[in-house]
N, C-alpha and C positions, 0 to 999 in steps of 0.2 A: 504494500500500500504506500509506496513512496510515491509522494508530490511533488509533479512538474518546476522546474525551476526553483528546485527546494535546495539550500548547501546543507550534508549529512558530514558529520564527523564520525569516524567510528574506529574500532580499534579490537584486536583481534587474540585470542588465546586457546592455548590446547587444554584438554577437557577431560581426564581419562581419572581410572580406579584411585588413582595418588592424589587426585585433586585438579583444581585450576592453575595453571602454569604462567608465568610473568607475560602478562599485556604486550605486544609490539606499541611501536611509536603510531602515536593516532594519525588517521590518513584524513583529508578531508575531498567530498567531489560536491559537481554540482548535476545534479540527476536531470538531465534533458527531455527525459520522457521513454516512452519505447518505439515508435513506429521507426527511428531511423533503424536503430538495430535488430528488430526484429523482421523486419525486410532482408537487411542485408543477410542475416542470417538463416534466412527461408533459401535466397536464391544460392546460399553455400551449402544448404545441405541436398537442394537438387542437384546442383552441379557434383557432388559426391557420388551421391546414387545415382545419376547418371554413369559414371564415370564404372563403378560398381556393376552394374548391368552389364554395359558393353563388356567389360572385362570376363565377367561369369560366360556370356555368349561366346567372346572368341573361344575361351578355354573349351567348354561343350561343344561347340563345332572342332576342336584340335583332338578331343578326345574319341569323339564320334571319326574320324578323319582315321584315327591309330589304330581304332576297334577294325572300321573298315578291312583297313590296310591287311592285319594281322588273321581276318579271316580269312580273307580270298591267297593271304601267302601260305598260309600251313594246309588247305584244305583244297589245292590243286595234286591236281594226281598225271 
């Protein structure tokens, strides 16, 4: 629920069975909103899975290609 053109100060520590661990040095941002980075980040994750797909299809056609290959070489007579 952070607000647009809001400045957030915050600062940061590890959490575990022993307890709370020494704070880092506080950061501060100025929170713009979402739409710029959530765009950018939709068209990066298409561009991935794009990228993924074609990848998956060459290999399934190289695979299909070696199957091929491998039966018509041993099952000549």
């Amino acid at each position: 629920m952070l607000e647009e053109d809001t400045i957030y100060t915050f600062a940061v520590a590890a959490v575990n069975s022993e307890g709370t661990g020494d704070f880092s040095a506080s950061s501060t941002l100025i929170f713009k909103g979402w739409t710029e980075k959530a765009q950018s980040t939709e068209e990066t994750n298409s561009g991935t899975t794009a990228v993924i797909i074609v990848v998956v299809i060459v290999v399934l056609i190289l695979l299909l290609g070696a199957i091929i290959t491998y039966y018509f070489c041993t099952n000549q007579k």
